[in-house]
C-alpha distance (Angstrom), angle and dihedral (degrees) to the residues before:
residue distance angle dihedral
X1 . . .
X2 3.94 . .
X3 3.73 118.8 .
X4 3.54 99.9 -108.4
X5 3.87 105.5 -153.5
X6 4.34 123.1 -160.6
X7 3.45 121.0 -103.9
X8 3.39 136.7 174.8
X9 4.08 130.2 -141.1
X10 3.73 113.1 -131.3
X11 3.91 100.5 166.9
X12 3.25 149.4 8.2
X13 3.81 121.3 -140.4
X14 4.02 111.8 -135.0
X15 3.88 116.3 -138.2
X16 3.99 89.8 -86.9
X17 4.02 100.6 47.1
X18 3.74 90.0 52.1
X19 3.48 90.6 56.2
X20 3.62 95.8 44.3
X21 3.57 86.8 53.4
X22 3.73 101.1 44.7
X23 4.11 86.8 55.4
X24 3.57 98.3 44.9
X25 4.44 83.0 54.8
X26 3.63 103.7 24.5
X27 3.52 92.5 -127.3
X28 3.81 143.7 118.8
X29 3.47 120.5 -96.1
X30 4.03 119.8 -156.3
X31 4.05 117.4 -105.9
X32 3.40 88.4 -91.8
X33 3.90 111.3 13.4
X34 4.14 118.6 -162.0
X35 3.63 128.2 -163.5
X36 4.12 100.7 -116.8
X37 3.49 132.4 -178.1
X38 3.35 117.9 -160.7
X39 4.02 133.5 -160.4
X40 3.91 94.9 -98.4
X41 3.87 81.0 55.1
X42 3.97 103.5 56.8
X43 3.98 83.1 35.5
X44 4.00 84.4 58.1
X45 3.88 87.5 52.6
X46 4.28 102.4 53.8
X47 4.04 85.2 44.7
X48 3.89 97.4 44.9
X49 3.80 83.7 47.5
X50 3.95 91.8 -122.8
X51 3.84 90.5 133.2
X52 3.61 105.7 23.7
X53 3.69 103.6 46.5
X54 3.97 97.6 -125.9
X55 4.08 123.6 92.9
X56 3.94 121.6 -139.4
X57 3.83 82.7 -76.4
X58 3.76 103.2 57.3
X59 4.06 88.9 -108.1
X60 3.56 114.8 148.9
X61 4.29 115.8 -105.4
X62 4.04 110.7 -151.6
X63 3.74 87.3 -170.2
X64 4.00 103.7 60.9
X65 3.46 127.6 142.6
X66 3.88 122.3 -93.8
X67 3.44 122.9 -159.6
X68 4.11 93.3 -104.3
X69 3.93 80.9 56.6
X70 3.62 92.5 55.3
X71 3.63 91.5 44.7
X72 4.15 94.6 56.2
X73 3.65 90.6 48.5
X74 4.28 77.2 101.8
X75 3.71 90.6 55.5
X76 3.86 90.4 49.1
X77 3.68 95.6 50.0
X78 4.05 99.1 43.1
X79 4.35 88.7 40.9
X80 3.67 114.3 20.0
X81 3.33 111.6 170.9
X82 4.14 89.4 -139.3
X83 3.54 126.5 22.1
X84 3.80 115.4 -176.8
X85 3.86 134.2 156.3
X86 3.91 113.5 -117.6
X87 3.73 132.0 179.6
X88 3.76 121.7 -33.9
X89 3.14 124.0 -124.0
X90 3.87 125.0 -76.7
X91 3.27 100.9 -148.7
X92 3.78 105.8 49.5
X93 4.17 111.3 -0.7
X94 3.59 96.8 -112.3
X95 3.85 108.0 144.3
X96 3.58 130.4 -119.4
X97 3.63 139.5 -138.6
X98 3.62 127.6 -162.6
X99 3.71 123.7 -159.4
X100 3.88 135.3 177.7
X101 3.67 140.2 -163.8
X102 3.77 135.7 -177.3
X103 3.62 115.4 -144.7
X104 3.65 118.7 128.0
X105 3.52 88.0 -26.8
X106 3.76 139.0 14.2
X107 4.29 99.2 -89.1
X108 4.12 112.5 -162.2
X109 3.31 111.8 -169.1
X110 4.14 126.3 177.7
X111 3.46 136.5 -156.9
X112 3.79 154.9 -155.2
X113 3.50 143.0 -159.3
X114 3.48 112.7 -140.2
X115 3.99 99.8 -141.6
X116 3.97 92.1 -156.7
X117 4.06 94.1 45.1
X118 3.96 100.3 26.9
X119 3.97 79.4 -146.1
X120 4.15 111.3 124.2
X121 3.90 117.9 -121.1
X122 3.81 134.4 -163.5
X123 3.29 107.5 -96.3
X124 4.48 95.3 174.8
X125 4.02 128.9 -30.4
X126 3.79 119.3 -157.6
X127 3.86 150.5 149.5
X128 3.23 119.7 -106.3
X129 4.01 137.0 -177.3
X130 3.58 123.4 -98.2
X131 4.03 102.1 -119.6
X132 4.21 82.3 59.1
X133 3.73 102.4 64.4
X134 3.51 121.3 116.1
């Protein structure tokens, strides 16, 4: 029996994001593709030091999430300000997308398709500066 690991829903594309998306990446979206984050994901986020503030090293992050970030990652995924499709990744193929948003602060947010699932998953979310945007 598969490991089945959590994940969480945290949108659902419309008929007209999904295509946006799939154009911007060239890849197949599911019927009904979601935004998920899985356990991996949020695990990827306390290590990177995203949501705690510290890196691998114990330095301190000025950037980290708050909890009003984590609550407009919604906002970023339904009305990025940029969407454009980066690098794929090097260990498996699946393409990326990056989007940002400026709200309070500058939101970067990247995704994947998953190539079995067509569904898109967190790959990282993070502030950034204003002089680094794309």
């Amino acid at each position: 029996m598969a490991n089945q690991e959590r994940e969480v829903v945290l949108a659902n594309l419309n008929r007209q994001e999904a295509l946006l998306f799939s154009r911007i990446v060239c890849a197949r979206l599911g019927s009904q593709p979601s935004i998920i984050m899985r356990q991996n994901d949020i695990r990827h986020l306390l290590n990177s030091g995203h949501l705690t503030g510290t890196n691998a090293d114990g330095e301190m992050r000025i950037r980290k999430l708050s909890a009003q970030d984590l609550s407009e990652i919604k906002q970023v995924i339904k009305h990025p300000d940029s969407v454009i499709g980066t690098d794929p990744n090097p260990r498996n193929g699946n393409k990326r997308l990056l989007l940002e948003k400026q709200l309070n602060r500058n939101h970067r947010l990247i995704l994947e398709v998953d190539k079995r699932t067509g569904q898109l998953r967190v790959v990282t979310y993070f502030n950034i500066r204003r002089r680094n945007r794309r």
